[in-house]
C-alpha positions in Angstrom: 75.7 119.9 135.2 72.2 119.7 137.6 69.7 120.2 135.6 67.2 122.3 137.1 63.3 121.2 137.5 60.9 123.6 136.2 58.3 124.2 138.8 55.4 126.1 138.6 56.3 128.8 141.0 59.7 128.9 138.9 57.6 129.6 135.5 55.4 132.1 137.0 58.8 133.8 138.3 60.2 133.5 134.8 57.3 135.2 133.2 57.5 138.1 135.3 61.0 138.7 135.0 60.0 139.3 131.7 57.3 141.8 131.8 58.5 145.3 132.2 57.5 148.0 134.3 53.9 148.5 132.5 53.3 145.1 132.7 53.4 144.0 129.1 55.8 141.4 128.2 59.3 143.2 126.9 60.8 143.0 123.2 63.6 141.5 124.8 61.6 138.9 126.3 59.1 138.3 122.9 63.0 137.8 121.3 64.1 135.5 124.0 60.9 133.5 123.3 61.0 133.6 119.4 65.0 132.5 120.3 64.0 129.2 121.6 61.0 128.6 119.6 63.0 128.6 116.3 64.8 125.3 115.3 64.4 125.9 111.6 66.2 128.2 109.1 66.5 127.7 105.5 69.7 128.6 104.3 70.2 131.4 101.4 74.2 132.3 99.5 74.4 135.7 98.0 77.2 135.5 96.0 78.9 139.0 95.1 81.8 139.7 93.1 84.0 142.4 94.6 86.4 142.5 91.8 88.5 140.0 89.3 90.4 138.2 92.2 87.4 138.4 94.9 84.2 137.1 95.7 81.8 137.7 98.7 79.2 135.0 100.1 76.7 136.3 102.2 75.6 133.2 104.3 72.0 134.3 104.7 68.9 132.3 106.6 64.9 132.8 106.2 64.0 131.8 110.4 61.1 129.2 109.6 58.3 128.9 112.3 56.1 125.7 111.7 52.8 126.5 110.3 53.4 130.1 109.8 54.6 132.5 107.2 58.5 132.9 107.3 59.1 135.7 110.4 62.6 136.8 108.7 65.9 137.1 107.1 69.2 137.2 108.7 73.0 137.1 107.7 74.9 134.9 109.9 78.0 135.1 108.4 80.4 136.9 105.1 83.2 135.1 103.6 85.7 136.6 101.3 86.7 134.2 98.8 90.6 134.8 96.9 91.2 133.2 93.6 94.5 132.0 95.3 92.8 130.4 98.2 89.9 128.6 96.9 91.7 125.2 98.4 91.1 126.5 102.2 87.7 126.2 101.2 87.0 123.4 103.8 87.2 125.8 106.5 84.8 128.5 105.4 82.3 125.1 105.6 84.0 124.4 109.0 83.1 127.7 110.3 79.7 128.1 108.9 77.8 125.0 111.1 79.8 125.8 114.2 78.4 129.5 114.4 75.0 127.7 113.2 75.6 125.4 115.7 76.3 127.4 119.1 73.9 130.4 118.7 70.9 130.6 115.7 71.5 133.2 113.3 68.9 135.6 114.0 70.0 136.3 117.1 73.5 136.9 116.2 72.8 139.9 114.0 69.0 140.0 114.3 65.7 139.8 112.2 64.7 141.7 109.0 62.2 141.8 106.4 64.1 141.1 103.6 67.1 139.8 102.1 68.5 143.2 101.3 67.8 144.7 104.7 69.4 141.8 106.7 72.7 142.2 104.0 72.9 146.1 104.7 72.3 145.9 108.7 75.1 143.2 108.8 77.5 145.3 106.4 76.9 148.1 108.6 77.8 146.0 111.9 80.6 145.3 109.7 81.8 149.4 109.5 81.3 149.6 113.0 82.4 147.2 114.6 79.5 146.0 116.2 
């Protein structure tokens, strides 16, 4: 793959594909930004039991910034755990850093202020498919 050198021309046309038509820079581009910023997440379980044979982990993160006050939570993923098939527990682990891996967490099901909010937005994804 070329990689592509950053001019200055190039940057100045990067930020203005990011302002919108007022001239103020867009959410979408202020989320782009905070995106690539972020390198640092500390990882949260919230462990719920559904019933006597099932248990939920809701693989959480608080999105670090250097410096700063946290800026969020987020759920990245839910995994249903079975009392029958706690040996397949390798690939729950398996399929945790891989999403972690290709796309941060926060911008897989977005940002919120707490825990709780970031569990109910993602359960309600969940409902609707989205």
């Amino acid at each position: 793959m070329k990689k592509i050198k950053m001019t200055n021309d190039k940057r100045k046309l990067l930020k203005q594909a990011k302002k919108d038509a007022c001239g103020q820079t867009s959410v979408a581009g202020k989320f782009l930004d905070l995106c690539r910023q972020t390198e640092r997440f500390r990882s949260i379980n919230i462990w719920e039991r559904l019933d006597d044979n099932r248990l939920a982990c809701y693989h959480c993160f608080e999105v670090l910034e250097t410096g700063r006050p946290p800026l969020g939570f987020c759920v990245q993923s839910r995994d249903i755990y079975y009392l029958e098939g706690i040996p397949f527990l390798y690939l729950f682990q398996r399929q945790f850093l891989e999403l972690l891996i290709k796309e941060a967490p926060h911008v897989r099901n977005g940002l919120f202020s707490t825990l709780e909010a970031a569990i109910a937005a993602y359960n309600k994804s969940l409902k609707t498919g989205g």
